[in-house]
C-alpha positions as CSV (number, residue, x, y, z in Angstrom):
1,X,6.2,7.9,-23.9
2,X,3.4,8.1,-20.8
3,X,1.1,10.8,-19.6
4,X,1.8,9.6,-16.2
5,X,4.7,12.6,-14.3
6,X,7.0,10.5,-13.2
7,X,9.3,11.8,-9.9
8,X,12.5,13.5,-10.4
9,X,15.9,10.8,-10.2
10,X,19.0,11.3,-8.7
11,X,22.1,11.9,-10.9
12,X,24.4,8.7,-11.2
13,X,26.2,8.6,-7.9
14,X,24.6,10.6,-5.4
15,X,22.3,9.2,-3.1
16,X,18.4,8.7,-4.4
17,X,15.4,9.4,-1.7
18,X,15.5,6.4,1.0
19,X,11.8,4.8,1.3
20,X,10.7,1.6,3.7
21,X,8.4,-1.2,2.6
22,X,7.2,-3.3,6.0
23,X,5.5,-5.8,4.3
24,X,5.6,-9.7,3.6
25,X,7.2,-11.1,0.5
26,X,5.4,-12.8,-2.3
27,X,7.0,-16.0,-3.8
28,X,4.9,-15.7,-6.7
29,X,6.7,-12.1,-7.3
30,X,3.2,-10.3,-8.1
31,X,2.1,-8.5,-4.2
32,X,3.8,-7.6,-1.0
33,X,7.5,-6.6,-1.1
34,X,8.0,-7.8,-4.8
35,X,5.5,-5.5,-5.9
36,X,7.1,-2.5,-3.4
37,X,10.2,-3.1,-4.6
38,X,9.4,-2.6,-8.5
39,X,7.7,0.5,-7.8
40,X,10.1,2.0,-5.7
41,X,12.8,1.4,-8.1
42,X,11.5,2.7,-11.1
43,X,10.6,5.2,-9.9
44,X,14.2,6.0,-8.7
45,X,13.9,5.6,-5.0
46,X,16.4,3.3,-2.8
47,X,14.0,1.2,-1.1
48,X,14.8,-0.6,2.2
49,X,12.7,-3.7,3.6
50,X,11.5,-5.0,6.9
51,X,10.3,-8.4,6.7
52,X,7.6,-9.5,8.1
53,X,6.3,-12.5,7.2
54,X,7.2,-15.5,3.9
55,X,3.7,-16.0,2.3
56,X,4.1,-19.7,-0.1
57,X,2.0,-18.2,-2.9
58,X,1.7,-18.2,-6.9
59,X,-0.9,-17.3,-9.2
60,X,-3.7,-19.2,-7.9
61,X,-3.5,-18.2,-4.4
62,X,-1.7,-18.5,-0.8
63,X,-1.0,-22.0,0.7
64,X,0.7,-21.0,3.8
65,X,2.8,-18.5,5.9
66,X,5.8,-17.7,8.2
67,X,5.8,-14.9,10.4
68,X,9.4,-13.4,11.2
69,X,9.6,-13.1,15.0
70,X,8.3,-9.1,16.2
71,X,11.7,-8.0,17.5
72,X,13.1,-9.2,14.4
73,X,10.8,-7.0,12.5
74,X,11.3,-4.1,14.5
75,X,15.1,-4.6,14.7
76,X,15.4,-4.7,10.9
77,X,12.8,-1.1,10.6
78,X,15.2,0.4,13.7
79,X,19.1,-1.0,12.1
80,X,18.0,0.9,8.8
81,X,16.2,4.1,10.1
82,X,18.9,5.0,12.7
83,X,21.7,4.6,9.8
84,X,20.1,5.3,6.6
85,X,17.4,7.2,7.2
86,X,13.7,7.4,5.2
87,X,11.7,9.7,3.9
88,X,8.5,7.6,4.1
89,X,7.8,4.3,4.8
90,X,5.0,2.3,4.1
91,X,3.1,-1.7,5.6
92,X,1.5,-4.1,3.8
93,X,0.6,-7.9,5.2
94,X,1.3,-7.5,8.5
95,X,0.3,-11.2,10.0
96,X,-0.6,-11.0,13.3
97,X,-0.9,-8.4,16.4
98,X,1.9,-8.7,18.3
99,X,3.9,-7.4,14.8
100,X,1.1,-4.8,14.3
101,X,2.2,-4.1,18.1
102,X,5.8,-4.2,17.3
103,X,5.6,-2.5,14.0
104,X,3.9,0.4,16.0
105,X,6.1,0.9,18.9
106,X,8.5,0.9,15.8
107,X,6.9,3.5,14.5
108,X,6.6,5.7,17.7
109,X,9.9,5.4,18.6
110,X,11.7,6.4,15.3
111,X,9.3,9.3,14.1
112,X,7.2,8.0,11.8
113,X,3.8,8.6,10.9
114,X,1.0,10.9,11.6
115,X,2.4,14.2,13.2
116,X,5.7,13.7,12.3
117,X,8.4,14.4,9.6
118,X,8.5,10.9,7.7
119,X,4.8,9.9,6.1
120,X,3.2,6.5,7.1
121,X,0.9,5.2,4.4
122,X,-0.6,2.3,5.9
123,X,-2.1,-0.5,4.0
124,X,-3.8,-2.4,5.7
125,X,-3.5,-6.1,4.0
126,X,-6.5,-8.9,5.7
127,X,-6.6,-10.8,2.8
128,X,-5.5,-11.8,-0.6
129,X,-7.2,-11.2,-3.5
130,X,-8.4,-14.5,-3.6
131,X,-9.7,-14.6,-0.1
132,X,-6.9,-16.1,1.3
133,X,-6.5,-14.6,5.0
134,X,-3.6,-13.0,5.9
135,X,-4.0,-11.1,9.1
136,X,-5.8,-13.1,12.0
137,X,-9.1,-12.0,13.0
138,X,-7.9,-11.0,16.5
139,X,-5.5,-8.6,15.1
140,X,-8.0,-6.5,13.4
141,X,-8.6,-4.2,17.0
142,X,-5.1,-3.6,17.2
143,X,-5.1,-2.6,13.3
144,X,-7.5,-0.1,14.4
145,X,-6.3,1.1,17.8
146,X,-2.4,1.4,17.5
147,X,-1.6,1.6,13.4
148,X,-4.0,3.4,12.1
149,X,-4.2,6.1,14.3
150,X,-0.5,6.5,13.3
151,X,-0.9,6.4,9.4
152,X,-0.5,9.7,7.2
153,X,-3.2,8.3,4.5
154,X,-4.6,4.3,5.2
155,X,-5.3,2.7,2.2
156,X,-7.8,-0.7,2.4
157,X,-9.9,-1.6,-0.6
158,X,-13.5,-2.6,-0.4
159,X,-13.1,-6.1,1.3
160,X,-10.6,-4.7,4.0
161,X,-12.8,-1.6,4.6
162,X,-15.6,-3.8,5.6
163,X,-13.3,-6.0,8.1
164,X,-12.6,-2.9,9.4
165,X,-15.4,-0.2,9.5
166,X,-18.2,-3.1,9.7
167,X,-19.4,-1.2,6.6
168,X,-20.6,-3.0,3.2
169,X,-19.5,-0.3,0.2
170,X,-22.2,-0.3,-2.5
171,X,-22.5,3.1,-4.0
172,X,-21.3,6.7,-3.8
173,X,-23.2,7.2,0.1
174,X,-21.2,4.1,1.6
175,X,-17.9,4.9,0.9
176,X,-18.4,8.5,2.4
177,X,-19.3,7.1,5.4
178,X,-16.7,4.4,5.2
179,X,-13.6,6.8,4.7
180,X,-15.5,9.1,7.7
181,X,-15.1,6.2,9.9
182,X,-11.5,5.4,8.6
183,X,-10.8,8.9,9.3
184,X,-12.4,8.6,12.8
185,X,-10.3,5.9,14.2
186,X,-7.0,8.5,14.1
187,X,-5.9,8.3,10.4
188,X,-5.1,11.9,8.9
189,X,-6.7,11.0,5.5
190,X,-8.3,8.0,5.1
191,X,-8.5,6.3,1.1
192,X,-11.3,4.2,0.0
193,X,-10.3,2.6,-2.8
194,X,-13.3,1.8,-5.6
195,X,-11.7,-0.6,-8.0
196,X,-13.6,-3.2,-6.6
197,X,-17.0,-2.0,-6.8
198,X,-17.9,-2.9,-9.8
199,X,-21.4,-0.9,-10.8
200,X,-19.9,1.6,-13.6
201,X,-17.4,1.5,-15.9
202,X,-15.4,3.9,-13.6
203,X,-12.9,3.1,-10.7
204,X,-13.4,6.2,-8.2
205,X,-11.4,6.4,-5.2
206,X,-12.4,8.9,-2.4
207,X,-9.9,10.6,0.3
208,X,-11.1,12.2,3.0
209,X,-9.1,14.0,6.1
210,X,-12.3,14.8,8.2
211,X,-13.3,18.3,6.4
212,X,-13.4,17.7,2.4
213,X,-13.6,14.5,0.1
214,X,-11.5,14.3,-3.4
215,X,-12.6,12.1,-5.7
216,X,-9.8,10.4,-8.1
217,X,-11.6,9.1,-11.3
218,X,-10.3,6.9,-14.1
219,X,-12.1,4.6,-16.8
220,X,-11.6,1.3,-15.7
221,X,-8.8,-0.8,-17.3
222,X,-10.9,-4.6,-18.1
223,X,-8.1,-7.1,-16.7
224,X,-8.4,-10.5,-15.1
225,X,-4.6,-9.4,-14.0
226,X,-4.5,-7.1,-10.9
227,X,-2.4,-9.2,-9.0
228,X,-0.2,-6.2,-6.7
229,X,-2.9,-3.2,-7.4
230,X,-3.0,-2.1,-3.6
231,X,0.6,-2.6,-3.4
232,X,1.4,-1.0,-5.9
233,X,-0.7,2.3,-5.4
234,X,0.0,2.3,-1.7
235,X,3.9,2.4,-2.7
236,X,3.4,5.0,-5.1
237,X,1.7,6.8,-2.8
238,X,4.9,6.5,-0.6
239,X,7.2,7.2,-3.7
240,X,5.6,10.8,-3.7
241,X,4.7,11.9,0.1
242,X,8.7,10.7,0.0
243,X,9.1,13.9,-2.6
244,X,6.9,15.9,-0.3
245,X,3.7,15.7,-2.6
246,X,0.9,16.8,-0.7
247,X,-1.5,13.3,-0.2
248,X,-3.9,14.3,-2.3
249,X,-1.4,14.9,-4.9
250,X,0.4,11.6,-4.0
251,X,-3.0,9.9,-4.6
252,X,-3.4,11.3,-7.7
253,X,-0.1,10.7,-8.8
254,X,-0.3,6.5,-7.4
255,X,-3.5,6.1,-9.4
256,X,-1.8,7.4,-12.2
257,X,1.0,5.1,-11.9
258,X,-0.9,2.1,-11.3
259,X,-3.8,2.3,-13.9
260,X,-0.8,2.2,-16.1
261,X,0.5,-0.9,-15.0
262,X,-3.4,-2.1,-15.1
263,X,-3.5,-1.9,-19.0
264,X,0.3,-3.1,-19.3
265,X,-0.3,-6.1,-17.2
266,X,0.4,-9.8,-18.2
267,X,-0.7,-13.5,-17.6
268,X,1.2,-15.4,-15.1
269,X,1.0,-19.0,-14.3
270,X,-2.3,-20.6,-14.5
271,X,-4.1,-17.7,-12.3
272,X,-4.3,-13.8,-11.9
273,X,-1.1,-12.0,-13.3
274,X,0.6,-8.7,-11.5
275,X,-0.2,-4.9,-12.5
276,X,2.9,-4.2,-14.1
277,X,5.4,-1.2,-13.8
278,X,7.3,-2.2,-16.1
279,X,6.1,-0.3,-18.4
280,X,8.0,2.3,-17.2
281,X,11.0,0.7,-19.0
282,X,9.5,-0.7,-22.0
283,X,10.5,-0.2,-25.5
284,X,8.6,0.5,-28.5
């Protein structure tokens, strides 16, 4: 049915792999938790949610936001972690500093991340994919000083890697020396993401964790619908660090995943449709 090695299940009543999304939710159903959520399930994990913000969004874009409170946040990641316990968690649209703050401490505190047990992928969400912001400008040093430096793998794509690193990806050179500076501000591996540089007919994306580069390569799929892309790969990502993939493996297993729901994706509303996983589950 799909070329794509999908994760081993649980049997029917025992308990599946625990995973955390800390992310905002999408009322349009296509990015953010929504998108998390799908992934996670269908790929037979038990996925548990912090909240940290309620985007008003469809297909044509965001119209507004509310941010949940940063103790609320970090109450809902420590109330799950100290009774159900994860295997990896992953962030999305994060909103603000004082939740990237709170998220962090969050982190610390509970043993996730970088150096510890339970895998961190952090992807760091600025904007929507039609330029709608989603992180305030004055959040983006403590993006860089106190969550990245915490993330197993940090995942931006093209537009967030230049908020970020200051550096414009064009070609094969500047997204070396983009993941080399996402690796030097304290992320073990650092993923440049290329689906969004549009010169070939390929979608490379390049890891890096300070010694070697690995290059993940795939034709790319023609689609006005990508709605959820980085959400998507960044949670499959966590789906497999969760099943103690190695991250390079992980990677290669998330781009897998998600250029599947690439071809498989459908219109929605009067703008840009979500990748879809639910292919996973359809019938021939």
């Amino acid at each position: 049915m799909t070329d794509v090695p999908l994760l081993p299940t649980a049997a029917p009543g025992s308990t599946p792999i625990r995973v955390m999304t800390i992310a905002g939710s999408d009322s349009g159903g296509g990015a953010g938790i929504q998108a998390d959520l799908r992934t996670f399930a269908l790929l037979g994990l038990h996925a548990c949610v912090a909240v940290t913000a309620v985007t008003v969004q469809n297909s044509l874009g965001v119209s507004g936001f509310q941010e949940i409170t940063p103790d609320v946040v970090a109450a809902q990641m420590r109330c799950v972690i100290d009774d159900i316990g994860i295997g990896a968690a992953k962030t999305g649209m994060l909103a603000s500093a004082p939740i990237i703050d709170a998220v962090a401490a969050q982190c610390r505190e509970s043993g996730l991340g970088r150096g510890s047990d339970v895998p961190l992928v952090v992807d760091p969400v600025c904007a929507s994919m039609h330029g709608d912001p989603l992180l305030a400008t004055e959040a983006l040093d403590t993006l860089r000083d106190t969550l990245i430096p915490l993330a197993t793998v940090v995942t931006p794509n093209l537009d967030e890697v230049r908020l970020i690193t200051g550096i414009d990806v064009v070609d094969d050179a500047t997204q070396r020396d983009a993941a080399r500076v996402l690796h030097g501000l304290g992320a073990q591996w650092a993923l440049v993401k290329g689906g969004h540089l549009r010169s070939s007919d390929r979608s490379t994306d390049l890891l890096y964790d300070g010694t070697e580069f690995h290059e993940f390569d795939h034709v790319r799929i023609d689609t006005p619908h990508d709605h959820g892309a980085g959400d998507t790969l960044a949670a499959a990502i966590t789906a497999a660090l969760a099943h103690s993939y190695s991250v390079p493996d992980a990677v290669a297993f998330a781009k897998s995943w998600v250029s599947k729901g690439l071809a498989a994706a459908y219109p929605l509303g009067a703008g840009h449709g979500p990748v879809n996983p639910l292919w996973r589950v359809s019938r021939p």
